[in-house]
C-alpha positions in Angstrom: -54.8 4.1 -15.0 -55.6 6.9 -12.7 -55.8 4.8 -9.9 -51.9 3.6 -10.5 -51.1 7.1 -9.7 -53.1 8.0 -6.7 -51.4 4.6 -5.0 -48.2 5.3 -5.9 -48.8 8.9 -4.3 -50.5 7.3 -1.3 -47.8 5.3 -1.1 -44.9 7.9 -0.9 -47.1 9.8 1.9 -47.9 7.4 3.8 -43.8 5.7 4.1 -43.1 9.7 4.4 -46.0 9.6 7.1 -44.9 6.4 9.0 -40.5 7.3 9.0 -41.2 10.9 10.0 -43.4 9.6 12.6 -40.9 6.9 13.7 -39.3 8.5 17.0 -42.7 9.6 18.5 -43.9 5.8 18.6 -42.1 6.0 22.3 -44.8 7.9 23.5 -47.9 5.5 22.5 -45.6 2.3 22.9 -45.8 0.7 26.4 -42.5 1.1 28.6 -41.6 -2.9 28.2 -41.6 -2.8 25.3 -39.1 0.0 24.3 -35.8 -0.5 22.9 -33.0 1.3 21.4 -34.0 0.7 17.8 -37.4 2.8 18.8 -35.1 5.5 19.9 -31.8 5.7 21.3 -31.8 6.7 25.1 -30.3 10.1 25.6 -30.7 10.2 29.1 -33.5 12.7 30.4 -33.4 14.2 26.4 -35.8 12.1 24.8 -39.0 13.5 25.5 -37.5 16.6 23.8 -35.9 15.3 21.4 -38.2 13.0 19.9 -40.1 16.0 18.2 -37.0 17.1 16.9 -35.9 14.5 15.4 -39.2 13.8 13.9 -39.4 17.6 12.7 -35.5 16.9 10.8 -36.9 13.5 9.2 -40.3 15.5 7.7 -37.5 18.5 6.5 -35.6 16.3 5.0 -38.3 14.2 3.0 -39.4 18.1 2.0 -36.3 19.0 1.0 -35.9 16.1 -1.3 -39.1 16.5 -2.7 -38.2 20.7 -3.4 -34.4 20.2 -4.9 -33.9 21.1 -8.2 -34.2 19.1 -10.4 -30.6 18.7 -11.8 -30.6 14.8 -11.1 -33.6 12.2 -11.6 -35.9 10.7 -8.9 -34.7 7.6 -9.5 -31.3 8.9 -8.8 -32.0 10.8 -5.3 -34.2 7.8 -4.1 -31.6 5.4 -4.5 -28.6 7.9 -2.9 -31.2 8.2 -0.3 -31.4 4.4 0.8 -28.0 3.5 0.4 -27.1 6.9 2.9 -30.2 4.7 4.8 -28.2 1.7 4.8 -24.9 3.4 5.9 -27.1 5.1 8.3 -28.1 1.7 9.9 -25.1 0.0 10.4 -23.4 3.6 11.7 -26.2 3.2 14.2 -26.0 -0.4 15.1 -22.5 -0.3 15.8 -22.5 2.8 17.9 -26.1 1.1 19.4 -24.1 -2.2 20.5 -20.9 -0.4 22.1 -22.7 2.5 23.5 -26.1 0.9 25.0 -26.4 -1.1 27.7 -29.1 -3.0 28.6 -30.0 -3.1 32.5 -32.4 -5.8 34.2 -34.0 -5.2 37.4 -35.5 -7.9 39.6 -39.0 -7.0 38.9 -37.9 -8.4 34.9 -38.2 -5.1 33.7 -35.6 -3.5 31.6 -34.3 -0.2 30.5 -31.5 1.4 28.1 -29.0 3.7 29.6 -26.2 5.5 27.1 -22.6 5.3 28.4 -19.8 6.9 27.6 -16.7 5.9 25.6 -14.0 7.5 27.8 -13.4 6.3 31.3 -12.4 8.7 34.4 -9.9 7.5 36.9 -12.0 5.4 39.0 -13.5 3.4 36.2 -10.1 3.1 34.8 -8.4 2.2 38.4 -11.4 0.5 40.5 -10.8 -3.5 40.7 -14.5 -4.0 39.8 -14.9 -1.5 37.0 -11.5 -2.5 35.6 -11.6 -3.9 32.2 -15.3 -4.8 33.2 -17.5 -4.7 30.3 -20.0 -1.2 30.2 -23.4 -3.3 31.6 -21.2 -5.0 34.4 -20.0 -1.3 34.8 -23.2 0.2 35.2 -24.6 -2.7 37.6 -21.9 -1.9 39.8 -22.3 1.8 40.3 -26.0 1.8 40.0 -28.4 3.0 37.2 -29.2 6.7 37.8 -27.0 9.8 35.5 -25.1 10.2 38.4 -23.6 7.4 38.8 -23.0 6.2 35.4 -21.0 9.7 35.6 -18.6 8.2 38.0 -17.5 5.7 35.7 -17.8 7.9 32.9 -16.4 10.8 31.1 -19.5 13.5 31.1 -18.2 15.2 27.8 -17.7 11.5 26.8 -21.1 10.3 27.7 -22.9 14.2 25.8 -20.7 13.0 22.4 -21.9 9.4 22.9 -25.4 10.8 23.1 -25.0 13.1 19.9 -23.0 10.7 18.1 -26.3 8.3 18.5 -28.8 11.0 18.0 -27.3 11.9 15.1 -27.2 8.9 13.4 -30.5 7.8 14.0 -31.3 10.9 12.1 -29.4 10.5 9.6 -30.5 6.8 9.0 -34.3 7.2 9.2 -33.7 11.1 7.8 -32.1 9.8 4.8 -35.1 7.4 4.2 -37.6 9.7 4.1 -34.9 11.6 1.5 -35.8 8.3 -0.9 -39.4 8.6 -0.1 -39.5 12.0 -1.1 -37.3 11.7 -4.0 -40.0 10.1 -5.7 -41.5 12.4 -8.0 -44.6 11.4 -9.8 -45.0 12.2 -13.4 -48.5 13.8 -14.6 -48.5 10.4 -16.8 -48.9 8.9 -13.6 -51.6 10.8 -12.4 -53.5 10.7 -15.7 -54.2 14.4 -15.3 
């Protein structure tokens, strides 16, 4: 039965392992390949922001693994994937209105984050009119600047929180049920 116990534990590190070491994958992953569910785009932020959100995943899985223990395992592990679950559709939905996807001729893509409140020329402009936020972006070009133009900045900084934060709440509160799990010395045959 010892060996029940040391796969369980190898099991809990190694989900807490692979979740907290989620956002980084980015970095290894060819550029192709990337999408928002890797990590949202955050404009010229994500090469910083990657190890912070990685660092707030692993605090969280600690934390769980440290709180008194006033409720069960069991208890915190579940609480942790249902936040996980609320966490993913909080994300999805901000992902599909916020996100846009932009092709270039060479078929390569990349993500850019817009905003959620217009100026005056995005609002007045016969092409930007009404015009969905990808159609938007094609017609004032790719770069920070000019998604600016059609953009609110404040709008397009809340956007980018509003993302970030979910995406740490989502994978965050997973590693929260991963470290929930607390092995019992019957486990471990100690």
């Amino acid at each position: 039965m010892p060996l029940k116990g040391a796969l369980k534990q190898a099991g809990r590190y190694c989900g807490m392992g692979v979740v907290t070491g989620f956002p980084m994958v980015g970095w290894v992953m060819p550029h192709n390949w990337q999408t928002a569910a890797v990590f949202p785009p955050l404009g010229g932020m994500n090469h910083l922001l990657e190890p912070v959100a990685s660092l707030l995943i692993a605090a969280s899985g600690v934390l769980a693994a440290h709180l008194s223990k006033r409720r069960s395992p069991s208890t915190k592990f579940r609480r942790g994937f249902f936040i996980a679950a609320a966490g993913v559709v909080l994300y999805a939905i901000l992902a599909m209105t916020l996100v846009v996807r932009i092709d270039f001729p060479d078929h390569t893509y990349q993500y850019r984050s817009v905003g959620f409140w217009r100026t005056e020329l995005g609002r007045q402009h016969p092409d930007l009119k009404g015009a969905p936020a990808a159609r938007a972006v094609k017609v004032v070009g790719t770069e920070e600047e000019a998604i600016e133009t059609v953009w609110e900045p404040w709008s397009i900084y809340v956007a980018r929180f509003l993302l970030f934060a979910s995406y740490v709440l989502m994978l965050g509160s997973l590693n929260f049920g991963f470290g929930a799990v607390r092995l019992e010395t019957t486990d471990l045959d100690i």
